[in-house]
N, C-alpha and C positions, 0 to 999 in steps of 0.2 A: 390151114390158117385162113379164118375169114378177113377180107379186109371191108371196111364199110367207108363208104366214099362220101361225101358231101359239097357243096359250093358256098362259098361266102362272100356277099360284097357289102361295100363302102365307098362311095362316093365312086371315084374310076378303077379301085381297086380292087381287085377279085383274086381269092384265094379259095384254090382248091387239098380238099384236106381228107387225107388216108389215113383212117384209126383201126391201126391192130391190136390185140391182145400182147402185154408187153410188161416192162418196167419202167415205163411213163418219159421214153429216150422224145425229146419234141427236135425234128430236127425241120428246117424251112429252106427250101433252092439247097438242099445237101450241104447246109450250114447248120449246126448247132443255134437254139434259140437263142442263148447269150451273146451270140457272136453276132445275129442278124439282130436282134433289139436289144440293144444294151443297157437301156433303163428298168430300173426296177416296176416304173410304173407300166410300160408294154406287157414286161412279163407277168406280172399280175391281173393285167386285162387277159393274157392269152391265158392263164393256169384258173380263171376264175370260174368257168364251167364245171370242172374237175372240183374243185371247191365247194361248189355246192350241189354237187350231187355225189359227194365222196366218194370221187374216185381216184383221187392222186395216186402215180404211180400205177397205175391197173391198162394203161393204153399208151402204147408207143405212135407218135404223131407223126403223117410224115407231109409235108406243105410246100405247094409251088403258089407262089403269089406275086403277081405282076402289075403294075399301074400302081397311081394314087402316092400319098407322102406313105411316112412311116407309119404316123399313128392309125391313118385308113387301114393300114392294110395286117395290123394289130388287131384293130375291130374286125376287118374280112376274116381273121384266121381263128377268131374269137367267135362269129358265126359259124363259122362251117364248122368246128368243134362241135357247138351244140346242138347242130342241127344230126349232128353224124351221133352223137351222144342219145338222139330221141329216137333214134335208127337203130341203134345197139336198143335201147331199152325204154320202152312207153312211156314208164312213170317218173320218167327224169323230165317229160314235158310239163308239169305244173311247177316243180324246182324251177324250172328255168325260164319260164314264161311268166314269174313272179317277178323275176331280175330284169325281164324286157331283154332278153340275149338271144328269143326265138324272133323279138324283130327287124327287119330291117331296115337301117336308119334310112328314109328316102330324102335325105336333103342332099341335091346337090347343087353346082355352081350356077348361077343364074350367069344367065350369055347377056356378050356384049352386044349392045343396042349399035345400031349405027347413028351416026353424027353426035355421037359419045364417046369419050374417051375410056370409059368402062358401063360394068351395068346401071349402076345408079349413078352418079358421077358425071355433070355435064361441065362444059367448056365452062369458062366465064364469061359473063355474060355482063355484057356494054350498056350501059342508056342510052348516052349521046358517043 
């Protein structure tokens, strides 16, 4: 049984993701995926890979993901899919590089400035 490994991040969120040959079982920290994202919209982010490279059901997922909110780490687990998906198989990279799911989003939080109360965000500021 091969397993094919890959890494996925988002903002401070990183998911690492093990795809075997299977019956499409996604389980994430040894939780079932409905159980760890409860929205329809997560789980449709994480099964969208599989979707357009028709593979539903054909790879059992298995994902540790730590840092970052929920939706980050939805998108982490949603790269490492595809990245692990272009590892299994070459020609699932122009499917997927069409949808922008081979990149990764480099936006993160802009740090706080000192004698600011946040990034952008300054004191108020007095005349007289």
């Amino acid at each position: 049984m091969e397993i094919t490994n890959a890494l996925g991040r988002r903002k401070t969120a990183v998911a690492r993701v093990y795809l075997t040959k299977g019956k499409g079982e996604i389980t994430i920290n040894n939780r079932p995926v409905a159980e760890f994202f409860p929205t329809n919209v997560l789980l449709a982010k994480i099964n969208q890979p599989f979707e357009l490279t028709s593979t539903v059901g054909q790879y059992n997922v298995k994902a540790t993901v730590n840092g970052g909110g929920v939706n980050g780490q939805a998108e982490a687990v949603r790269l490492g899919i595809s990245r692990a998906l272009v590892e299994i198989a070459e020609d699932n990279k122009p499917l997927l590089r069409a949808d922008g799911l081979l990149t990764r989003d480099p936006r993160m939080v802009e740090r706080k400035k000192p004698g600011q109360p946040k990034a952008r965000k300054k004191f108020q500021f007095s005349k007289r």
